[in-house]
C-alpha atoms as one frame of an Amber mdcrd trajectory, in Angstrom:
protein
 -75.320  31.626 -81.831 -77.526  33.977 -79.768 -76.348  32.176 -76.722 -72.458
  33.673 -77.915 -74.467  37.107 -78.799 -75.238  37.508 -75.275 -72.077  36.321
 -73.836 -70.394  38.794 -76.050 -72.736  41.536 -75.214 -72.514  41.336 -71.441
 -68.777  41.045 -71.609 -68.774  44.195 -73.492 -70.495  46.092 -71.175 -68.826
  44.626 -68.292 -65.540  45.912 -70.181 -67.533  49.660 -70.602 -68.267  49.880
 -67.069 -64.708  48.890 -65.687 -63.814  51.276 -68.282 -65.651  54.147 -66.944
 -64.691  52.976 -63.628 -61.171  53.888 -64.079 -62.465  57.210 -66.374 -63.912
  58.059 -63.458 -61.285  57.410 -60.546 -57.936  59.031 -62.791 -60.089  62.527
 -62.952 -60.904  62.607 -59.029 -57.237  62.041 -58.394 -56.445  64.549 -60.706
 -58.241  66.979 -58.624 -55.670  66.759 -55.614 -52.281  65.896 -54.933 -52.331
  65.990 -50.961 -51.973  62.414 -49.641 -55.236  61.878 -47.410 -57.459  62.870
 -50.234 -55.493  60.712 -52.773 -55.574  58.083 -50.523 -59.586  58.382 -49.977
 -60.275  58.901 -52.794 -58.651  55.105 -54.197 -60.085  53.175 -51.321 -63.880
  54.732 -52.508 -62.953  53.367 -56.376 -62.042  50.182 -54.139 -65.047  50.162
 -51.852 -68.131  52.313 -53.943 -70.776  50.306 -55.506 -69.651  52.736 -58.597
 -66.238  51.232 -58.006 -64.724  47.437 -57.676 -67.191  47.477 -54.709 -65.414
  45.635 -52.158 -66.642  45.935 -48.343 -63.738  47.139 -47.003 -60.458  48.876
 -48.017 -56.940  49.450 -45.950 -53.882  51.598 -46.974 -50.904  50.959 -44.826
 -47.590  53.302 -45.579 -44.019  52.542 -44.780 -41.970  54.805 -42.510 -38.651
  54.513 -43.569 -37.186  56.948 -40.358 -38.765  54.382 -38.196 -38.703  51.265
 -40.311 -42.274  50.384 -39.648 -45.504  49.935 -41.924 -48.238  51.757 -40.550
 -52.268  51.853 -41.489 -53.127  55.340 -42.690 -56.543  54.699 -43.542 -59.329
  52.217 -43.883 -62.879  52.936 -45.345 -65.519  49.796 -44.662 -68.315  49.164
 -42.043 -67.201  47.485 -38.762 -70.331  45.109 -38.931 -73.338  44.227 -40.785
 -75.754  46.597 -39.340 -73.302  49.432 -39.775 -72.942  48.114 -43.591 -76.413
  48.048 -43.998 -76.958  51.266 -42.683 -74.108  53.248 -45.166 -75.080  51.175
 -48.103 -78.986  52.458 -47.474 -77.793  56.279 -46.957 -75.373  55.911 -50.549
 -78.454  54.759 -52.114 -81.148  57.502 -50.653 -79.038  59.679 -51.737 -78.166
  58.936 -54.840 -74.129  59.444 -54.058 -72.064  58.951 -57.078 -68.258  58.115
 -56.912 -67.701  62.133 -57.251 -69.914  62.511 -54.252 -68.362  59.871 -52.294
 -65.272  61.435 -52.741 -66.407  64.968 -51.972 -67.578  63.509 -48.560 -64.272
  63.050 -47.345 -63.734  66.704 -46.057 -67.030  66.228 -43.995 -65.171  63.311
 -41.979 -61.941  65.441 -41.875 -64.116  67.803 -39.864 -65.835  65.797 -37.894
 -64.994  65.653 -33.916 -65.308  62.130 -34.281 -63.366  59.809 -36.273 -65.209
  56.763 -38.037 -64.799  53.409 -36.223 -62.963  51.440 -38.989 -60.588  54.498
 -39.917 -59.531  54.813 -36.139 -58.963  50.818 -36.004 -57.110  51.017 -38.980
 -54.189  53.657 -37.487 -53.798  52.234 -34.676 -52.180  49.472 -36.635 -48.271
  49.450 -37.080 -46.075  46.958 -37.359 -42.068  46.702 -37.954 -40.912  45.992
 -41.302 -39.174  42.779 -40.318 -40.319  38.983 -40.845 -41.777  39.688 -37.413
 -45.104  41.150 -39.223 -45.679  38.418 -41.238 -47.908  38.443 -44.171 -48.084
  42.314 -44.444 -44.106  41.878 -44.469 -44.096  39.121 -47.397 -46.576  41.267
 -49.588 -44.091  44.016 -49.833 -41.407  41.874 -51.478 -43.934  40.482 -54.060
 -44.801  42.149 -57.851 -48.753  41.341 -58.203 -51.083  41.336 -55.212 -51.693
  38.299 -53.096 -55.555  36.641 -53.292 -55.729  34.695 -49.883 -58.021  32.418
 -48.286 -57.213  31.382 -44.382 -60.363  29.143 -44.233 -58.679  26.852 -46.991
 -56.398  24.194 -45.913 -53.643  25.022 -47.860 -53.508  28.360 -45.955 -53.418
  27.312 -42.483 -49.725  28.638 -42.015 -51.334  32.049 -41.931 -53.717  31.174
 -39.209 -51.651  33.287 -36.686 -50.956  35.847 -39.048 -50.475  39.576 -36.555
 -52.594  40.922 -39.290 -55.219  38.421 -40.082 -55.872  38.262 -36.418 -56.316
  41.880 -35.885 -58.362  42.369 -38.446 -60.312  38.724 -38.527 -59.363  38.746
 -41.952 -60.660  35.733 -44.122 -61.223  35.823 -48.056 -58.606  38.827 -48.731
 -56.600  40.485 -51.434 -53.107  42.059 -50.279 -51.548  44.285 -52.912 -47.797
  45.626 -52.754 -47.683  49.517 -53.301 -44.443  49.669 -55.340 -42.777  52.627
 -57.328 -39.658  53.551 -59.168 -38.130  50.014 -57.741 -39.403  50.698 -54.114
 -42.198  49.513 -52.257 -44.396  52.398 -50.362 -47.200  50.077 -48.620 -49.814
  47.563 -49.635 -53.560  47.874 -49.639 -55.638  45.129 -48.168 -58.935  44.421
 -49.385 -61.894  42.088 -48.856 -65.599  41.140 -48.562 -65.875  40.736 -44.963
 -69.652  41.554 -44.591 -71.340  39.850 -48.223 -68.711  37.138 -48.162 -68.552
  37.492 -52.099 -66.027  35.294 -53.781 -62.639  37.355 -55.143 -62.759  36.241
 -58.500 -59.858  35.547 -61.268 -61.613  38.827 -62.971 -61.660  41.047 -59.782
 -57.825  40.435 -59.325 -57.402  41.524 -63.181 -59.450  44.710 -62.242 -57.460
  44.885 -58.791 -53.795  44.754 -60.475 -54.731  47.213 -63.002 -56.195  50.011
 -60.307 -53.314  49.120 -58.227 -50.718  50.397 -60.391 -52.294  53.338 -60.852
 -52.882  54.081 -57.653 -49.539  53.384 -56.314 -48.386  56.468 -59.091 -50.758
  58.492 -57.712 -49.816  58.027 -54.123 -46.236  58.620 -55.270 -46.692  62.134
 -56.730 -48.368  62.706 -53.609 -45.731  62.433 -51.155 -43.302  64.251 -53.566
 -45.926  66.808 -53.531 -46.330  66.783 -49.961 -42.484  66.760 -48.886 -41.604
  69.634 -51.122 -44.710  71.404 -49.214 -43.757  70.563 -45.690 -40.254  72.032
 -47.018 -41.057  74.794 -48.168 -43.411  75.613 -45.071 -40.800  74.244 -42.619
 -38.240  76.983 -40.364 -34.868  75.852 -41.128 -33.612  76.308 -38.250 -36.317
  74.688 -36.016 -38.498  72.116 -37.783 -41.340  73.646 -36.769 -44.278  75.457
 -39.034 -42.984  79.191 -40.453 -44.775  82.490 -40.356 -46.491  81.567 -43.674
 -47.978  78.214 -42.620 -48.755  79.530 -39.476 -51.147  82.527 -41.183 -52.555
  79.576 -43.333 -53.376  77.240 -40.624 -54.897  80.420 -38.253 -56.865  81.066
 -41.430 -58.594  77.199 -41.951 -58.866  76.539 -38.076 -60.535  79.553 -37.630
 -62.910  79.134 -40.272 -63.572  75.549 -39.081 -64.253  76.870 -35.865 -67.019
  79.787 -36.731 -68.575  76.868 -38.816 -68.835  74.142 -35.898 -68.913  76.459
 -33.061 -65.932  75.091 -31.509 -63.339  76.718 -29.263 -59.983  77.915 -30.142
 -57.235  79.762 -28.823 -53.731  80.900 -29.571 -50.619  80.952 -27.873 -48.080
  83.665 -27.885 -44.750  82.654 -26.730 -41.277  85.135 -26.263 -38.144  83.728
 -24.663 -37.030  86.158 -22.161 -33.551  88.130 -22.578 -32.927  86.348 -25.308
 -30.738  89.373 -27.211 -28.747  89.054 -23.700 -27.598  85.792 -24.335 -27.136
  85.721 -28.060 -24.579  88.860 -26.628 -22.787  86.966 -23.966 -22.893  83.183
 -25.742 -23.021  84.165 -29.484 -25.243  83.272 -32.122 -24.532  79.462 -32.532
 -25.879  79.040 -29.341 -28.332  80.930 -29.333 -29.427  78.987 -32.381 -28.995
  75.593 -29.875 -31.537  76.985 -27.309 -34.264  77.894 -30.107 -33.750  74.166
 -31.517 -34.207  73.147 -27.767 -37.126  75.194 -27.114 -38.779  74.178 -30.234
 -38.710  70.273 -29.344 -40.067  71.268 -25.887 -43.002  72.973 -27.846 -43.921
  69.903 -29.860 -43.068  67.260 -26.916 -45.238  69.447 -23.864 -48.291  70.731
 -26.696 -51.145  68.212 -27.928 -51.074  66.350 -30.948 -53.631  68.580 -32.838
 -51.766  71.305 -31.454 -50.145  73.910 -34.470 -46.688  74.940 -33.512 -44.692
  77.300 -35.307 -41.921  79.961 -35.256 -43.384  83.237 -35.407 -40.104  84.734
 -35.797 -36.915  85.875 -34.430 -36.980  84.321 -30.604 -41.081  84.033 -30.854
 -43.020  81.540 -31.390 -46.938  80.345 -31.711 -49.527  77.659 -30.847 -52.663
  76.927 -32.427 -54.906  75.198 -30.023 -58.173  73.098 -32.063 -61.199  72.559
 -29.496 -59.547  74.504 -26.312 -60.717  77.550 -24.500 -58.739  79.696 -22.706
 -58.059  78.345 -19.372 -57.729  74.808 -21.296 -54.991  77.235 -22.870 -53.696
  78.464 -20.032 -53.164  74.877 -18.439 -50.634  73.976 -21.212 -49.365  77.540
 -21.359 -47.832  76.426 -17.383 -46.966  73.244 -18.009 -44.989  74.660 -21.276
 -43.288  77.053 -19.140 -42.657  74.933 -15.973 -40.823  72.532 -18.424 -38.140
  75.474 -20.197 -37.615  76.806 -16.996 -36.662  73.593 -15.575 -34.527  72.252
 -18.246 -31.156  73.004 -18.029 -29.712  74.438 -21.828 -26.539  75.368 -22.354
 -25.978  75.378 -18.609 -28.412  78.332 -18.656 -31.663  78.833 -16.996 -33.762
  79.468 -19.936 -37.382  81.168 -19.350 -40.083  82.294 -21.343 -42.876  84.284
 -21.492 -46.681  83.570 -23.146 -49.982  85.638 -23.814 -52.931  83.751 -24.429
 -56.048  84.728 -26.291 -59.343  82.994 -27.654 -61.828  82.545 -30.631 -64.769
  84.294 -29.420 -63.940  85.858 -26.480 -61.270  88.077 -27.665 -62.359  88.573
 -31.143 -63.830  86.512 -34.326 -61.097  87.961 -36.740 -57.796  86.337 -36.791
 -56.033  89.827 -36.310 -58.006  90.615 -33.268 -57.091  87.456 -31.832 -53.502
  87.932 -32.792 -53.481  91.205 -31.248 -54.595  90.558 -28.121 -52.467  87.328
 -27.793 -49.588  89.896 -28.259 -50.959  92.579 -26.596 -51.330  89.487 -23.578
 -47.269  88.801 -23.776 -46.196  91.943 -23.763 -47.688  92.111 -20.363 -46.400
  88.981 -19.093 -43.005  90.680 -20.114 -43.832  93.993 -18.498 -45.026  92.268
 -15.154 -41.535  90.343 -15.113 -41.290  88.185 -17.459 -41.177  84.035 -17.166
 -45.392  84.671 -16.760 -48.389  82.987 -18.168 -50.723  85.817 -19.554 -54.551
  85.240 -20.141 -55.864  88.135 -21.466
């Protein structure tokens, strides 16, 4: 009988903590709706000792444009030593799942990347048989618990995705909403090598259907933002975004003393041609112009339409000749490319975070103030100023 007393009790508090668990995890993802910090935020319930504490935890997204799955992000240690040394610091410190959580924003900022996240998005693979496992997962209901070192799965042995990620002991769970799957999340115990258990799965399903909600309200949340910050015309960023963007970068950048600069950009006789070709084209060369913008400017570069025939770059980590570089090459490449049958140029004033001002208006000034004398010395000019 007391045997059964004890059973009972530790079941019940097993049952309180998952409980709290998932009290815990539905309020931090009701603090955000953007993507990357949803998306955090459920591989920490995943990984956190506070959490289903797995070692590691992957979230790979389908692109439906380019009909590929693609890893978005992975929390977990890369090896032992590593593991040991993030478990130690969560314990020092005392870090709850809210703190954990919080963290996230410090890596966001960080010049470097963790290890395991950049490993993880640099994995893609076509949504065809061709990818294998990750491929089958998406067509199943309830996640898959697999174990390559048993005999029974040896067809998985070459497995793209096993391999890259010398995968063993695993659980891969099918993101699916409203009848349509949006990724899977791969989890395991790569550094403990703790049995998955019949009651982990339980605990796994449950958080998995949650979380694939949550990740679902995110991207509607997230499309309907890019939308509404998005020039029709263009694609690129608007004014609006722009001013937000200037805002954050240049706050991040008085914070970890890092170089920025902004990029000023005016196509030249641009009311001429809209005169002589007419407004539809003229709406053709800004289109053009705009994908040589995003094609010829950096990744982390922020390109928008500033308005009318202008338009604007927000250059992270660059200084001004850095700036000046692109500001050529950008050029070079309008002038040679043929639009319309026109010779289209374009002129740019450069200006930098703290040479030319700490304010974003001073800094917007003088980028302007830059142009307008690359227009009065000729036009089709780089200014620096």
């Amino acid at each position: 009988m007391e045997k059964e007393i004890e059973r009972l009790k530790k079941e019940l508090e097993k049952a309180h903590s998952q409980f709290y668990i998932f009290y815990e995890l539905t309020q931090a993802m009701r603090t955000t709706l953007h993507l990357e910090e949803i998306s955090y935020i459920i591989l920490t319930g995943l990984t956190a000792h506070h959490g289903l504490s797995f070692n590691r935890a992957l979230l790979f997204l389908i692109d439906n444009e380019k009909k590929t799955i693609n890893g978005f992000m992975g929390i977990g240690p890369i090896d032992s030593e590593e593991a040991n040394k993030i478990w130690r610091a969560i314990e020092d410190q005392k870090m709850d799942l809210y703190a954990l959580t919080k963290a996230y924003q410090k890596i966001k900022e960080a010049k470097d990347t963790p290890k395991f996240m950049e490993i993880t998005r640099s994995l893609k693979f076509p949504l065809t048989e061709e990818a294998g496992l990750i491929y089958d997962a998406l067509r199943e209901i309830v996640p898959l618990h697999i174990d390559v070192t048993k005999e029974n799965s040896g067809k998985y042995q070459d497995d793209p995705l096993i391999k890259k990620l010398s995968l063993k002991e695993f659980v891969i769970a099918p993101l699916w909403s409203k009848d349509n799957p949006l990724g899977v999340i791969v989890v395991d115990n790569c550094i403990t090598a703790k049995n998955i258990s019949e009651e982990d799965m339980k605990i796994l399903t449950i958080f998995i259907n949650q979380a694939a909600g949550a990740i679902e309200n995110s991207k509607v949340f997230e499309n309907t933002l890019i939308k509404a910050h998005t020039d029709a015309l263009t694609d690129l960023w608007n004014y609006g975004y722009f001013q937000y963007r200037f805002d954050e970068e240049l706050m991040k950048a008085v914070n970890q003393n890092y170089k920025l600069s902004l990029m000023m950009l005016d196509l030249d006789n641009f009311k001429k041609f809209n005169d002589t070709f007419g407004h539809p084209a003229g709406d053709t060369v800004l289109k053009i112009v705009a994908g040589i913008l995003k094609d010829t400017s950096r990744k982390i570069d922020i390109v928008a339409r500033y308005g009318g025939e202008e338009f604007t770059l927000i250059l992270p980590y660059a200084n001004k000749e850095e700036t000046g570089i692109i500001a050529e090459r950008i050029k070079k490449t309008i002038e040679e490319t043929k639009i319309l049958n026109s010779n289209i140029t374009i002129s740019i004033g450069v200006a930098s975070f703290d040479e030319d001002g700490r304010k974003k208006e001073e800094i917007i000034k003088k980028a302007d103030l830059a142009l307008y004398r690359a227009k009065t010395e000729g036009k089709d000019k780089v200014v620096l100023f």
